[in-house]
N, C-alpha and C positions, 0 to 999 in steps of 0.2 A: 504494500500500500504506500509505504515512505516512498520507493522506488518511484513510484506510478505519478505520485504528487512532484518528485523532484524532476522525473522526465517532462511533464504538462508545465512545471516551472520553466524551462529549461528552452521550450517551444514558444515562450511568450516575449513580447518586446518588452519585458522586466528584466528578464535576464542578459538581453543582449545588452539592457544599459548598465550592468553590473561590468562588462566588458570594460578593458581597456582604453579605447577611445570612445565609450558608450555617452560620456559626458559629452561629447562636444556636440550629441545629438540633441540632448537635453538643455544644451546652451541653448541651441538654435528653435529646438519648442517654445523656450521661454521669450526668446526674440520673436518667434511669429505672432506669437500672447500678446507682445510689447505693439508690434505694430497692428495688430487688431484693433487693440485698446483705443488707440489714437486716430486709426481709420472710424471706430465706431462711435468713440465717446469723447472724443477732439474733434471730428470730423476733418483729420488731416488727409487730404487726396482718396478720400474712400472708395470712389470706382474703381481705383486701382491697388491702395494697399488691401482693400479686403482681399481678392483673389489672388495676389501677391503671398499676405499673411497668411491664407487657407493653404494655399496650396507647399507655402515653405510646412508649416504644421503636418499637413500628409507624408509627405516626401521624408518626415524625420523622425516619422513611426515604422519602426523596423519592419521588413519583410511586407510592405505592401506593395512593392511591385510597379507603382503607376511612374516611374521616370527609371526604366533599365538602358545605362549606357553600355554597347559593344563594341570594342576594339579588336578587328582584323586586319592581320598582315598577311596582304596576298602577294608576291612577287617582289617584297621589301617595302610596298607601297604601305600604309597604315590607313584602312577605313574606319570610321567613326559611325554606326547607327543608331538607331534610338527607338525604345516601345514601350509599351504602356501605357492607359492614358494618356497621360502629360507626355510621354516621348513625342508621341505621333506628333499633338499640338505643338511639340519644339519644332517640329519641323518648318513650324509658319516665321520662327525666328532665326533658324539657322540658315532659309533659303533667303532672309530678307524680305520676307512677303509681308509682317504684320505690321512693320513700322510706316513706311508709305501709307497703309491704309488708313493708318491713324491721323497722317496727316493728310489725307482726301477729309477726313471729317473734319477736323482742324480749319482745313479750308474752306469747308461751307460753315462755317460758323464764326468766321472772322469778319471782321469789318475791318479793310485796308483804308477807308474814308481818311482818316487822321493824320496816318504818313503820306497819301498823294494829298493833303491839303499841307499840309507842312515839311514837304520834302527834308527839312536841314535836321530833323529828328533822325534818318537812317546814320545821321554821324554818330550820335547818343548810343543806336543798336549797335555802330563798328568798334564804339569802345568796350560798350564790356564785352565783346569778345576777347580783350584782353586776356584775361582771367583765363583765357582757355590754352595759351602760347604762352604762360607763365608755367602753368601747372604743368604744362607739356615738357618744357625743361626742366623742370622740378622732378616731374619722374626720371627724367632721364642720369639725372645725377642722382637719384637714388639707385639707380642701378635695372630701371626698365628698359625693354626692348624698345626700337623707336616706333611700333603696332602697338603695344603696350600701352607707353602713354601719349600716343595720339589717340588711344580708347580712355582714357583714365581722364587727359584733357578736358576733353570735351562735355566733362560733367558740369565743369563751368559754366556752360552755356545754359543747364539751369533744362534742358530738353529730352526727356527721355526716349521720347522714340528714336532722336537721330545717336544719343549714347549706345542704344540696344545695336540699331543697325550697323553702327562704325564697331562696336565690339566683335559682333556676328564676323564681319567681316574681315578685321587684324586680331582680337586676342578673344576669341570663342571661348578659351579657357578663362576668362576674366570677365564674362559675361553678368556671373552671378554677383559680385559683391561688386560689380559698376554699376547695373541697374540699380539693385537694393541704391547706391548710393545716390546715384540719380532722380528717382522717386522720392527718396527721403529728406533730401534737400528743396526739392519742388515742393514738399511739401511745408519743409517748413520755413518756407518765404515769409512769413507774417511774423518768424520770431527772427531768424539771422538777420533781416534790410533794416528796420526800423533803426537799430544801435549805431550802425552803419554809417545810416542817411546821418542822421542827427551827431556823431561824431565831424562828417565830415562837412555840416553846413551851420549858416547863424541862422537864427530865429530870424533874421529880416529876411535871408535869402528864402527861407520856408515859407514864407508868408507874400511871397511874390504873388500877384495874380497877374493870369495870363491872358491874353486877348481870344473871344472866343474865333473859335477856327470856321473857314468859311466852306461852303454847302459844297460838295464834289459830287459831280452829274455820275449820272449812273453808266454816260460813255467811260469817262475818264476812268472809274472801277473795270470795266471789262477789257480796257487797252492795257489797265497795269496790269493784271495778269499775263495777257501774251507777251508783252513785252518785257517783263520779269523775268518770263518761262523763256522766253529765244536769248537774251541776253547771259542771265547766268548759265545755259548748259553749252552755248557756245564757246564761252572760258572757259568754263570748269562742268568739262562734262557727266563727271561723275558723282554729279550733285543732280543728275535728271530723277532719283527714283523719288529724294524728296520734295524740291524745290516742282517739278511736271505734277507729284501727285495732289500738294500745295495748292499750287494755281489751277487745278483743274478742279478742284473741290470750290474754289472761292469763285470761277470763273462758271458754273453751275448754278451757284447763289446770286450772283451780279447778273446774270444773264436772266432771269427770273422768267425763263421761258417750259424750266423743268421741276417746279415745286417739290413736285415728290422726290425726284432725285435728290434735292437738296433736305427733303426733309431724311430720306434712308441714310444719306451720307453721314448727314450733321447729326443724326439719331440715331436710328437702328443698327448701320452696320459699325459706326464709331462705339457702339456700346459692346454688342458681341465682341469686338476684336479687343476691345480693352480688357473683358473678362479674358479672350484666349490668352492675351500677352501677359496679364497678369499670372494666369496659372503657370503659361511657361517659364518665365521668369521665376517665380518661387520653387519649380521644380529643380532649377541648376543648385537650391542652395542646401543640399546636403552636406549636417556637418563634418565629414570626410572630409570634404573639399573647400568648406566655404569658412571652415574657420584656423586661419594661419596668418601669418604674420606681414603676406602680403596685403589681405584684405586688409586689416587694419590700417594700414600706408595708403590702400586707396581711398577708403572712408576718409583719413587725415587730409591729404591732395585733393579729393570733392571736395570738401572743407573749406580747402586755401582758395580752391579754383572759384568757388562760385563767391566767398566775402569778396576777391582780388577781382572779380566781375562786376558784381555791385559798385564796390569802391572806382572802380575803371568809369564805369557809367555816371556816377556823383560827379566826379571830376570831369570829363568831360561836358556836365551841366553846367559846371562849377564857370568853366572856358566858356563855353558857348554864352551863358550871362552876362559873364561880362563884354563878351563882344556886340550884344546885342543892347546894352545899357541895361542891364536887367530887366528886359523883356521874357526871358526866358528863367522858370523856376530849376534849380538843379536837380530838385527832387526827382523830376521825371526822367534824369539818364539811369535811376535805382532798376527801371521797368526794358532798360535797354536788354538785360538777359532777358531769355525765351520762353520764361514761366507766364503764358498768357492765359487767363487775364490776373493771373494771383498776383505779379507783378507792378502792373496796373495801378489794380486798387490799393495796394501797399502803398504805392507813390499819392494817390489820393487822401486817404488815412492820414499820411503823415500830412500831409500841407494842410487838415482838416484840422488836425490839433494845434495848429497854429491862430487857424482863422476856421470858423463853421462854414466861411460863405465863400472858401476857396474852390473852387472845384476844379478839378486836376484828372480828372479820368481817361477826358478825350484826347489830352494834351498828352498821359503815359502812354495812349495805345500807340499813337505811335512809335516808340521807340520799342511798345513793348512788339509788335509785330514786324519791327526792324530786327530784332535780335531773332528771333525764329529764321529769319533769312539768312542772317549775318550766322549763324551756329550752322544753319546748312548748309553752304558755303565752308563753311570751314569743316565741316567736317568733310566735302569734297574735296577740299583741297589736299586732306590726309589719307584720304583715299589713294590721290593720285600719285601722293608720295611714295607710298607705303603698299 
């Protein structure tokens, strides 16, 4: 009977975490718990950390099977496949297919009105990109590949879809603790910018008000698309899968001749692929793999990349103000990273606590859907490198 009880122990994911590295599975249940918590009852980024946190939680219960990686060498060559549940669904990640989609809904639910009425705002989006060419070096002299941290970079940019797809594409094996970092940052825009903003401006500059922005024809929205789209892939062509899927989503909505497609885009099929990339994404993060001493370095370098983004974008407010006589609030270069619209409002927020009757939203989107551009672009450009 002892026997019987200790074999039925012995068969249970009890036992396996009594094992050697059993803890670091147990870490990672606790972190899926952790970002639950804050998807459900902070409401940080919840469409995406809940299936994020669900599915890191499955993946770190012993012996359930829904994410089996296989490694075959056939002629010296080394294949990688993937089943399970969650394997299959990686596949929408591995082949590049679920990021793009994300940004067709992206783009039908954008309003570019702000930056073609305010053109001088895409400078605001080209600075913080800063942050992303910082941190890029900064891996590099930690001892990353140059796929590496031109995937570890680009967290900076505060964008997770183009992090997933630049990972997918140079450091697959660093897919898991890039996303998680990339998510986790987007999400928490509302606590990192504010200290930020407010370290690096006065209360007068906060309190700027800005001239309201003028009416942009619904030509002028469906010419900035194509003309977005044929310009940047003709330089940097291999920014087509985000920047084409981008402008075709927005160029959908602007064109207002396909409603429903704009509503499937901007709704229905943006939400299913957010749950896909969600589960796949938490499935890479078994703690086998996901908890060692590089993730921690790239968690640290998100960190640096997206404050040294923020700050990039303040600062060039900070210029641009004074070239303009203070016409211009600096607050809004905070929105210049690709966190849209949590970005935005963040730049809002603050100029609000300055003054109630500042209103600053229309003024952030600009720069905030500059920086969407500017982060894919840049993440083209490491493509090409690399």
């Amino acid at each position: 009977m002892f026997k019987a009880l200790i074999d039925f122990f012995k068969s249970t994911g009890l036992y396996f975490f009594t094992q050697p590295d059993g803890w670091k599975f147990l870490v990672m249940i606790v972190l899926a718990l952790v970002l639950l918590y804050l998807a459900v009852f902070k409401k940080f980024e919840p469409y995406l950390l809940i299936p994020i946190g669900f599915s890191m939680l499955l993946i770190n219960i012993p012996d359930t099977n829904m994410f089996v990686e296989t490694k075959t060498i056939v002629d010296g060559v080394e294949t990688t496949t993937y089943s399970g549940l969650f394997g299959y669904l990686y596949y929408g990640v591995k082949l590049g297919i679920y990021p793009p989609l994300i940004f067709l809904g992206i783009g039908a639910t954008t309003d570019f009105g702000p930056l073609i009425a305010n053109p001088k705002s895409m400078l605001l989006g080209a600075a913080a990109q800063i942050g992303i060419f910082i941190t890029f070096l900064g891996a590099i002299l930690l001892g990353f590949s140059g796929p590496e941290s031109a995937s570890i970079g680009i967290i900076g940019g505060a964008d997770g879809p183009t992090s997933i797809l630049l990972s997918s594409r140079l450091a697959p094996e660093l897919i898991g603790p890039i996303s998680v970092a990339a998510y986790s940052y987007m999400a928490l825009v509302p606590l990192i910018q504010p200290p930020i903003i407010r370290l690096l401006t006065t209360k007068k500059e906060r309190s700027i008000k800005m001239e309201q922005l003028r009416e942009v024809k619904p030509i002028e929205k469906i010419l900035f698309s194509v003309i977005v789209t044929v310009i940047c892939i003709i330089l940097i062509p291999s920014s087509a899968p985000i920047i084409g899927m981008l402008m075709l989503g927005n160029l959908i909505k602007e064109s207002k001749v396909a409603p429903n497609l704009t509503k499937t885009a901007g709704e229905s099929l943006l939400y299913i692929i957010t749950i896909l990339l969600g589960l796949s994404i938490g499935a890479t993060t078994s703690g086998a793999t996901f908890l060692k001493l590089e993730t921690l370095m790239i968690v640290g370098l998100g960190l640096i990349a997206f404050a040294v983004a923020t700050a990039s974008g303040v600062i060039g407010g900070k210029i641009m103000c004074k070239l303009t006589k203070g016409k211009v609030n600096p607050i809004i270069g905070a929105a210049g990273v690709s966190a849209v619209p949590m970005a935005a409002r963040v730049a809002h927020k603050e100029g609000q606590r300055e003054d109630q009757n500042n209103y600053l939203l229309m003024h952030a989107m600009g720069p905030n859907v500059a920086g969407v551009i500017g982060s894919a672009i840049a993440a083209g450009l490491f493509l090409m490198f690399f």
